[in-house]
ROMAR-290443 format. One record per residue (C-alpha): residue number from 1; x, y, z. Coordinates in steps of 0.001 Angstrom, whole numbers. Layout:
% ROMAR-290443
num  px  py  pz
NUM  X  Y  Z
...
//
This chain:
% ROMAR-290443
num  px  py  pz
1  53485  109281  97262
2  51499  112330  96563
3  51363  113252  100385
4  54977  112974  100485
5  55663  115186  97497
6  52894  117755  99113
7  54702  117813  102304
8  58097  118228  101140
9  56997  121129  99192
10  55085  122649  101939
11  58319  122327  104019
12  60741  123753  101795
13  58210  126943  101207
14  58091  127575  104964
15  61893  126882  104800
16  62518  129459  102109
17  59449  131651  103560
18  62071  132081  106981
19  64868  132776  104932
20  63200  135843  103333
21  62549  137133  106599
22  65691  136453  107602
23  66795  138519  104691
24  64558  141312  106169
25  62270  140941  103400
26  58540  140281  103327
27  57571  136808  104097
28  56778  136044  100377
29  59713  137717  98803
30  61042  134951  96925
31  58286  132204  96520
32  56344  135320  94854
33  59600  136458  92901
34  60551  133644  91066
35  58745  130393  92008
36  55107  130534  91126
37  55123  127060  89879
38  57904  125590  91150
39  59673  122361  89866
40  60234  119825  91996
41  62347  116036  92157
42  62510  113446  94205
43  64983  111193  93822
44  66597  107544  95297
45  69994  107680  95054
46  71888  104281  95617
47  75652  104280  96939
48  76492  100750  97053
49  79476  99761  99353
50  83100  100521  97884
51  83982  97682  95852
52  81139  97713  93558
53  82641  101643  92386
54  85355  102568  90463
55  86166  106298  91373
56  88586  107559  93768
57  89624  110619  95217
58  93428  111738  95699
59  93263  110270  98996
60  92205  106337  97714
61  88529  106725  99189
62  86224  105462  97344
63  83955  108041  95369
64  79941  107366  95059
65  79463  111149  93405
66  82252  113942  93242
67  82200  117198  95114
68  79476  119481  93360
69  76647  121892  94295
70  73080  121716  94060
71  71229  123969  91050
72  68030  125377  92535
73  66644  126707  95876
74  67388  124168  98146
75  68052  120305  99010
76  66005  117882  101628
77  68293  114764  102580
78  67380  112548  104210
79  69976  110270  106645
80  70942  106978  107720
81  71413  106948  111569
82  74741  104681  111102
83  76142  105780  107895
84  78530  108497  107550
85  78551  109056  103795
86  77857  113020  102995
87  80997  115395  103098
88  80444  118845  103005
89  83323  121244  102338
90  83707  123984  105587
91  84764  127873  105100
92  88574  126153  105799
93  87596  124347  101859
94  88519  121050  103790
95  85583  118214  103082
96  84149  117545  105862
97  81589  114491  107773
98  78427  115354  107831
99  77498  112978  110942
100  73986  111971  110863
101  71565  113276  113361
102  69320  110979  114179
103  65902  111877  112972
104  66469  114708  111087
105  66795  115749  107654
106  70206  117458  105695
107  68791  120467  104199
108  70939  122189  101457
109  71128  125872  100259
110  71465  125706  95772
111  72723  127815  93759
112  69965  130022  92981
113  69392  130721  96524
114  72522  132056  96322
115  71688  134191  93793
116  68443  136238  95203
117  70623  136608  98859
118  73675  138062  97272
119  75593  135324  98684
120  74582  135796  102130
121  73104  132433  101555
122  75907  129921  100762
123  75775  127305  98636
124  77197  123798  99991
125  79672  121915  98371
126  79620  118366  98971
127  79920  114835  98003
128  79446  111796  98817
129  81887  108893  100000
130  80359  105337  101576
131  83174  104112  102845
132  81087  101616  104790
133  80309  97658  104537
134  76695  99061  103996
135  74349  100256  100962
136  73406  103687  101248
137  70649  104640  99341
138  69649  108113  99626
139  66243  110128  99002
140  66649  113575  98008
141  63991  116304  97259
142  65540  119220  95315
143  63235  121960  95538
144  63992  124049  92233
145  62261  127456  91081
146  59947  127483  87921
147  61987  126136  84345
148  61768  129776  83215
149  62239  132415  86555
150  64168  134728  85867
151  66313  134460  89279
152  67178  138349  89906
153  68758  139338  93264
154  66319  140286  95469
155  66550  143657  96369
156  66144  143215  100512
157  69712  141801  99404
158  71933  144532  98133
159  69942  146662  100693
160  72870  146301  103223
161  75299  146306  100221
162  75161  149906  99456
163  73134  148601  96198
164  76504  146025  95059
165  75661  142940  93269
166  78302  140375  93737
167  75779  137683  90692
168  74419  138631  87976
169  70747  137200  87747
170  70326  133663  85853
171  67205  131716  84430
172  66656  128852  85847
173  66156  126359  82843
174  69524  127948  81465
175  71685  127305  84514
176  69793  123893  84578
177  70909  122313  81507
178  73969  124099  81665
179  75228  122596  84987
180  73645  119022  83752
181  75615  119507  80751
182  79105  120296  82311
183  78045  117594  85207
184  77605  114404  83405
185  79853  112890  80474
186  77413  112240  77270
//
């Protein structure tokens, strides 16, 4: 388990790592900005087949968790080869199939990556229907910056901006257990 966690993190580092350069900014803009100690989850996530759930969308299909977005850096998903269960909502806003690849991983921008690009980094809105005679259990690694980073746009991106902010900055922990609190009925 511990080489899996280690991995994952490595990969979502080199992940973010090319995204600062992408950015034009130094290769450690962000992971020095605001992660030092990053958190981390890993989570199973079971989506048993449609008559064991209750929730429905306007168009009858069957509901295993509504359309939302992901609160930190970034998302690794992975997939099941013949289970089309992950909408994702295009620039259009229509929800979308996200048809499996076979042997790769869904990887997910959050919404604090979002915040240090400026929104040149999108966050994705999805959900997830199985629709299928199958279980679909899903293993997710949400790759989140430190409890209490101060998430402050990075400046590589209001460079091309003429200096506009479109976010104001955000503390992690904050948006946390605000989003968790909005997200789930307690």
């Amino acid at each position: 388990m511990n080489f899996c966690i280690i991995l994952l993190g490595d990969i979502s580092r080199k992940i973010i790592k090319g995204i600062a350069l992408a950015l034009g900014g130094s290769i450690d803009e962000m992971e020095g900005e605001i992660s030092g100690d990053p958190l981390w989850v890993l989570r199973t996530i079971c989506y048993p087949h449609p008559p064991l759930l209750v929730g429905q969308d306007n168009d009858g299909n069957t509901i295993g968790c509504g359309a939302h977005t992901d609160y930190g850096f970034l998302s690794l998903l992975n997939q099941d080869d013949d289970v089309v269960a992950l909408e994702v909502k295009n620039k259009s806003g229509d929800l979308i199939a996200a048809t499996p690849v076979k042997g790769t991983f869904i990887c997910n921008i959050g919404d604090m990556l979002k915040i240090l690009s400026n929104g040149k980094y999108e966050f994705t809105v999805h959900r997830v229907i199985n629709n299928t005679s199958k279980y679909r259990a899903c293993v997710a690694y949400f790759y989140e910056p430190n409890f209490d980073a101060a998430a402050e746009l990075l400046d590589v991106s209001v460079r091309d901006t003429g200096g506009m902010k479109k976010f104001e900055g955000a503390v992690y922990g904050k948006h946390l257990v605000n989003k968790v609190t909005n997200n789930f009925v307690m």
